[in-house]
C-alpha positions, 0 to 999 in steps of 0.5 A: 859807321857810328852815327855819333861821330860822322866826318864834317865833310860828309856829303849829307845836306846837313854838312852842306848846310853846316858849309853854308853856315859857317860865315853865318856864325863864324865858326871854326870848320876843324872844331866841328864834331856831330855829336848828335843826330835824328830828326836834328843833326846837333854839332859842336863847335867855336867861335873864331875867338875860341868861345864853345857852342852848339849848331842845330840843323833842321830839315825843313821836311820835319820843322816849318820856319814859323815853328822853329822861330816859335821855339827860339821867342819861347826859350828867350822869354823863359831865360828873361824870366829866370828859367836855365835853359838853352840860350840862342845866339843871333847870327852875324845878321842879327837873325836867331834862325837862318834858313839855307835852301838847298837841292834837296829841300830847306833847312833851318839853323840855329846856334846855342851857348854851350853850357859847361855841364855834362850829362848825367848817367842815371845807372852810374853817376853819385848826382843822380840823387834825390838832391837833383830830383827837387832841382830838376822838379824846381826848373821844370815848374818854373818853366812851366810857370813863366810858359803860362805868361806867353802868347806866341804870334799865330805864325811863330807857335807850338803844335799840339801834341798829336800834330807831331809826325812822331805821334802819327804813323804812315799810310800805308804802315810799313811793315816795321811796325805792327799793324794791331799795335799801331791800331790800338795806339791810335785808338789811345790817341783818339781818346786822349785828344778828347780829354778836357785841357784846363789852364795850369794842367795843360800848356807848352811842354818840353816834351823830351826831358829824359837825362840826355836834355839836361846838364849838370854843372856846380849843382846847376842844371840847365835844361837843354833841347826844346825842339819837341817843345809843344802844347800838352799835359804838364806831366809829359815832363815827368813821364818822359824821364820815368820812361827812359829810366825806369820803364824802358829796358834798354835804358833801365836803371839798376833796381828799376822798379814802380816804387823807385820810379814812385820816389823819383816823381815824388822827389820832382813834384815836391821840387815843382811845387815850389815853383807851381801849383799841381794837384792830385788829379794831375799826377794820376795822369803820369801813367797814360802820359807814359803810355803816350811816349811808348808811342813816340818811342816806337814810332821813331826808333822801329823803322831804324832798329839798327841806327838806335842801337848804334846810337844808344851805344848798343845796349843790353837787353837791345832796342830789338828787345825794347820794341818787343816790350812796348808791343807787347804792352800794347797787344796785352793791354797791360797797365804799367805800374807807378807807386803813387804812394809817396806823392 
């Protein structure tokens, strides 16, 4: 069954939540489509008054309370200050989280507007285009910017980056990953964990921002999904879209190459420079940024091969062919190349 298009009345805790949370909200059950899942289920809906909108679940397993809460302050101080970004819409209990405890553990749900744009295809699509680059660098440094203004309360914070689950593996490993590959990827995190972190270079990042995280509309562009938001590098939010457009090969762009992926960032920066500051040193770290979200990548997508290349609409070379790829890139000790001449 294509993951991407399960029936509502599924009998996973996600629809049995979705069921709990339509009087929340006052959604329309017959409108409601997932459109995607993991470790969030996300589902579009309406309003009973026909506005669209956007429901997402998330197990309590994988997000506390206080770290959802802690995203939701995050995005309504970024959209106070003029950043574009996903807007939460409290429920009719004035509450912007709700938490429905079930049978089989705790979920938390939070609604957001719909944002009128779509999704741009980077193999396809004319916007995909140095014009988008500097805007999307322009939002990315001022979310960045208006991010160093905030203090979040102890108990409603981000994590750092390597307290994510996604950037940890199991113990006992299972025999998905390979174990010399998980070795030599733990051993990177050791070492980035003591890097220094100064102000500016270091602080909330979306963490995610490939081309499925934002949207296109009249030239704007809203950047959407800040579940995976964390304390880290300012240059995660380049590396990750370079990584699923022009590294990984089951999403590669036609002509993917260092120097395209140079100019891309070189595009992005010259945008985020008008909105922040951001030197050389900095942008050196792009590469081991990359590297780092290999890791994220295996560790979600190598237990579920199957899943993902359902859910990537079954791509060629296939997820199978991907994984190899960062395995091998691991065991090699290859470097992956970026032309930073253009910066």
């Amino acid at each position: 069954m294509d993951p991407n298009h399960l029936p509502l009345d599924d009998s996973s805790p996600y629809h049995n939540t979705l069921a709990q949370c339509v009087d929340h909200w006052g959604l329309v059950p017959e409108k409601t489509e997932l459109i995607r899942d993991g470790v969030n289920h996300v589902f579009a809906t309406e309003f009973e008054n026909g506005d669209p909108i956007i429901i997402r679940i998330s197990d309590g397993a994988f997000r506390k309370r206080g770290e959802v809460l802690g995203e939701l302050l995050w995005l309504d101080h970024l959209i106070r200050n003029g950043c574009t970004v996903t807007t939460p819409i409290p429920s009719r209990g004035g509450e912007l989280l709700e938490t429905i405890e079930l049978d089989g553990g705790t979920m938390h749900v939070s609604c957001f507007e719909r944002f009128g744009g779509r999704q741009l295809d980077p193999a396809k699509d004319a916007e995909w285009n140095d014009e988008l680059f500097q805007k999307l660098g322009r939002e990315i440094g001022r979310i960045h910017r208006v991010s160093d203004q905030l203090q979040l309360p102890a108990d409603r914070d981000r994590w750092p980056w390597y307290e994510s689950k996604l950037t940890q593996f199991p113990d006992p490993l299972p025999e998905a990953f390979n174990p010399r590959v998980a070795d030599a990827m733990r051993d990177f995190i050791d070492e980035l964990r003591k890097r220094p972190t100064p102000s500016r270079h270091y602080g909330l990042v979306h963490r995610d921002l490939h081309e499925g995280n934002f949207l296109v509309e009249d030239g704007k562009v809203q950047v959407i999904d800040f579940d995976l938001g964390c304390y880290g590098w300012r240059t995660m939010d380049f590396a990750v879209l370079l990584f699923s457009s022009y590294y990984y090969p089951s999403l590669q762009v036609p002509g993917a190459s260092p120097e395209l992926a140079g100019h891309v960032l070189a595009k992005v920066v010259q945008g985020y420079r008008e909105e922040y500051t951001l030197d050389r040193e900095q942008v050196e770290t792009v590469v081991d940024m990359i590297l780092l979200h290999t890791i994220l990548n295996y560790n979600v997508m190598a237990p579920a091969v199957e899943h993902w290349q359902i859910a990537l609409g079954n791509p060629q070379p296939s997820v199978t062919e991907s994984l190899a790829w960062i395995e091998q890139l691991w065991l090699g000790g290859q470097k992956l190349q970026l032309d930073l001449s253009q910066l």
